[in-house]
Every structure is written in structure tokens, then in C-alpha cells.
N, C-alpha and C positions, 0 to 999 in steps of 0.2 A: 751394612744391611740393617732395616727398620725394624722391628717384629713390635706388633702391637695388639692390644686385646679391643675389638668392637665394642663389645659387651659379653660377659658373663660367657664363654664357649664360642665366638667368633673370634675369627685371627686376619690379618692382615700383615703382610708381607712384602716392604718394599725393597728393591735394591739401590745403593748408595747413587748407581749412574744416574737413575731418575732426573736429578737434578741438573745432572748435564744434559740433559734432552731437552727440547723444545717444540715436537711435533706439536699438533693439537687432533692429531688423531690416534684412536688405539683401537686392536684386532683383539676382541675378549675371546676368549677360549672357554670352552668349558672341559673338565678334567674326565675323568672316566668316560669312555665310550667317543670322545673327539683325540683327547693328547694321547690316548693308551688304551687297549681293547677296555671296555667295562665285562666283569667277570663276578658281579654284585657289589654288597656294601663290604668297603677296605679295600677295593680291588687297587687301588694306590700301594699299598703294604706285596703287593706282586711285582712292582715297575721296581725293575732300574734303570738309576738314571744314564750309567754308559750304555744302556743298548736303547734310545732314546728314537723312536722312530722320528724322520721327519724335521731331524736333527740339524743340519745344513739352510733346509728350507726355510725352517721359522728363526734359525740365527738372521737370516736373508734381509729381514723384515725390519732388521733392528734400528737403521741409519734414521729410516722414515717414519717408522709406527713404537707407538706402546705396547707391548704384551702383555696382557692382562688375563692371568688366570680368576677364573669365577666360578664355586664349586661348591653343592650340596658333599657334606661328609657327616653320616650319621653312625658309622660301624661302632663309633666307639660308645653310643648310645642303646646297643643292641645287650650289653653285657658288662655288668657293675670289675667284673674278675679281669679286663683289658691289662695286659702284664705293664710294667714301665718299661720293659724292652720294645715293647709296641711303638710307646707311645712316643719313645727317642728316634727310633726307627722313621715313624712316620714324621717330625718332624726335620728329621735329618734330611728326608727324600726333598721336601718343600726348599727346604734352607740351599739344597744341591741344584734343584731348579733356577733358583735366583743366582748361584755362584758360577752357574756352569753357561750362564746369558741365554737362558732359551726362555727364560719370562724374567719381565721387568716388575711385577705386582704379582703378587697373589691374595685374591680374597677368600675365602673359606666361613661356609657357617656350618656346625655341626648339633644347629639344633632338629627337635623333631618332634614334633606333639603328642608322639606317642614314647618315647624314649623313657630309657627304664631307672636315667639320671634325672632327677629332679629340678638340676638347674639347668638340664638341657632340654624339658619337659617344653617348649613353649615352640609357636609359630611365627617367628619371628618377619621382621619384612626384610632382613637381608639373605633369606631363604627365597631361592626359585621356585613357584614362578615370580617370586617379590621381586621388585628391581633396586631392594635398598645398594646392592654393591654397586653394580654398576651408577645406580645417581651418586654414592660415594667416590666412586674414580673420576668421575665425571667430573666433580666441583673440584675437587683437589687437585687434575693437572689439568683442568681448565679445555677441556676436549672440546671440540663441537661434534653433536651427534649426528649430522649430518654428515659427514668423515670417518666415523669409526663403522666398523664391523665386529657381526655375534657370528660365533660358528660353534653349536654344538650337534647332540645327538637327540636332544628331546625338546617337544614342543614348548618344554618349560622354558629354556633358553631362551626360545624364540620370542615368547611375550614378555619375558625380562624385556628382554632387549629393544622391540616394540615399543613396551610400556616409557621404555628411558627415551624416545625418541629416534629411532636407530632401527631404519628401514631395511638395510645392507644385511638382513641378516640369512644364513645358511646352514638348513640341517640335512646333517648328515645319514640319509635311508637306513632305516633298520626295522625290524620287525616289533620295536619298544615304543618308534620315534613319536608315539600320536599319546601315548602314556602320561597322566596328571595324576603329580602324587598332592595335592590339595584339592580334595573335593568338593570344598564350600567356595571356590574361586570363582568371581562371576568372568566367567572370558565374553571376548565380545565376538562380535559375528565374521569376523576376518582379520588376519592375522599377516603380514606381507613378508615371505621370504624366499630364498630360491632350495633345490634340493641338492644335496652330492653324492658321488658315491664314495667319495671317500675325503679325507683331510688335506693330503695328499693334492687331487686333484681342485681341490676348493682356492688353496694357498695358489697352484698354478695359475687358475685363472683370474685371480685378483691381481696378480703381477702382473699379469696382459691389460686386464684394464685398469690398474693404476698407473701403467707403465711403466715401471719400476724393475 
């Protein structure tokens, strides 16, 4: 397993099989509110990984696609006091994700412009709706984005994914789902994705039209 630092408070997370793969398409996830109910900021620090909804389904995906987790986390920017049991904790979930094959990458930024860490103080562009992660997975296993698929729960997602080229994409209905946490963002006038009701049902019918 890779672990690396973006910059300054982003993480990246690859797993060793990577390199045995050769798709050129990848399925990015996004983490709260798609992989696991979202329940606010750390709702991550909630999940375990043996009770893993959807667990079978997105192993399913593995032979054909990349799993790419892609993930605003700013909890630990809420409060200077964050214990080190936290913070083992919440890296140990991540590192479990990668060992237990239900994602093949994880990317993570945990900055926030208003965060009450200094070096996490910034708006970074591999923060959603920025698309710096996804154009980073992108170049580095060589995807075309005309192949891959976005599936989260907020419209942030969606213009990531947009923005990276990556039409395929799908969110998942909620009463949050129309929510932009950058307000100086200029969005554009149309946005192309389909809607779901759930992860579950989204994953289903990608395997009917992928065929897979």
C-alpha cells in the first residue's frame, strides 16, 4: 500500500494491486453520504469496515474498473483538541478500505477555508467541487474519461466530475443533494447526470449496461 501526502493536509492512498490492473476506466465514489450513510462532518469515525454495505457489489467491479474513492473530510479542521486516537482510528478505516479490496485509490482533502488549523485554512482545488483529484487519477492510471463513472450524493461531485470530463455521472437523491459548500464557484448553466435512489441500485444498473 502507497500513502502519500498531496500537499500540506491531503492524502492519497493507493493499493499495491494498482499496478496489476490495466483498465482504463475507473468508478470514483464519493465517501459520506454514497459508501456509508453521511451523519455530518467524521461521519467516517462511525463506519466499520466489516459491516460494509454493498460489500459483494463493488468487490464485483474489480476485474473491469478502478475504485476510486474521492472525499471532502474536514472534521478534523472543526477542532484544534482532535485526540491521536482519532486520528489512528480514522486512518486505520482508510488503510482497511484498501486491504479489504473494496477500493483500489483513495483520495482525500481535508482542507476548508474556514478551518480552525492554519495549514488546513486554504481552498484548495483538490477540494470538491474542484476536480484536482479526479485530473490526478486521471493522469496517473492513464483512464479515459469517457469510461469512467462519478457517483455521489451532492452536486459537488457531479461538477468534479463534469469538470474532469466525465459525463457518466450519478447522484444519489437526498434532501442535501443541490447543496454547494463554495459560494464564489461560478457553475455553469447545465450540469449532465442521471439521479438514484440509492448506491445499491446505481451499481445494478451499470452492470446491465456495461454488461458485466
Amino acid at each position: 500500500m502507497n500513502m502519500l501526502k498531496l500537499v500540506p493536509g491531503d492524502l492519497w492512498i493507493k493499493s499495491l494491486k494498482v499496478k496489476r490492473k490495466v483498465p482504463n476506466k475507473a468508478i470514483f465514489f464519493d465517501l459520506d453520504g454514497t459508501l456509508w450513510p453521511d451523519e455530518g462532518p467524521g461521519s467516517i469515525m462511525n463506519f466499520e469496515v466489516k459491516d460494509f454495505p454493498n460489500l459483494n457489489l463493488i468487490k464485483s467491479f474489480s476485474s473491469e474498473w478502478l475504485r476510486v474513492a474521492f472525499s471532502n473530510q474536514t472534521f478534523f479542521g472543526y477542532s484544534k483538541s482532535t485526540s491521536i486516537f482519532c486520528k489512528i482510528k480514522y486512518r486505520l478505516i482508510l488503510k482497511q478500505l484498501i486491504q479489504n479490496d473494496i477500493l483500489d485509490v483513495i483520495a482525500i482533502c481535508h482542507h476548508h477555508p474556514s478551518s480552525s488549523m492554519s495549514y488546513l485554512r486554504l481552498n484548495c482545488n483538490y477540494r470538491k467541487p474542484y476536480n484536482g483529484m479526479l485530473l490526478k487519477a486521471m493522469r496517473d492510471f492513464n483512464l479515459d474519461s469517457g469510461k469512467c463513472v462519478v457517483i455521489g450524493d451532492r452536486i459537488t461531485d457531479i461538477i468534479a466530475g463534469n469538470d474532469s470530463g466525465i459525463q457518466r455521472c450519478f447522484l444519489i437523491s437526498n434532501h442535501r443533494s443541490f447543496e454547494m459548500n463554495v459560494s464564489e464557484y461560478e457553475l455553469k448553466d447545465a450540469y449532465v447526470f442521471k439521479t438514484g435512489e440509492s448506491l445499491q441500485s446505481i451499481l445494478l444498473n451499470l452492470k446491465v449496461e456495461s454488461g458485466s
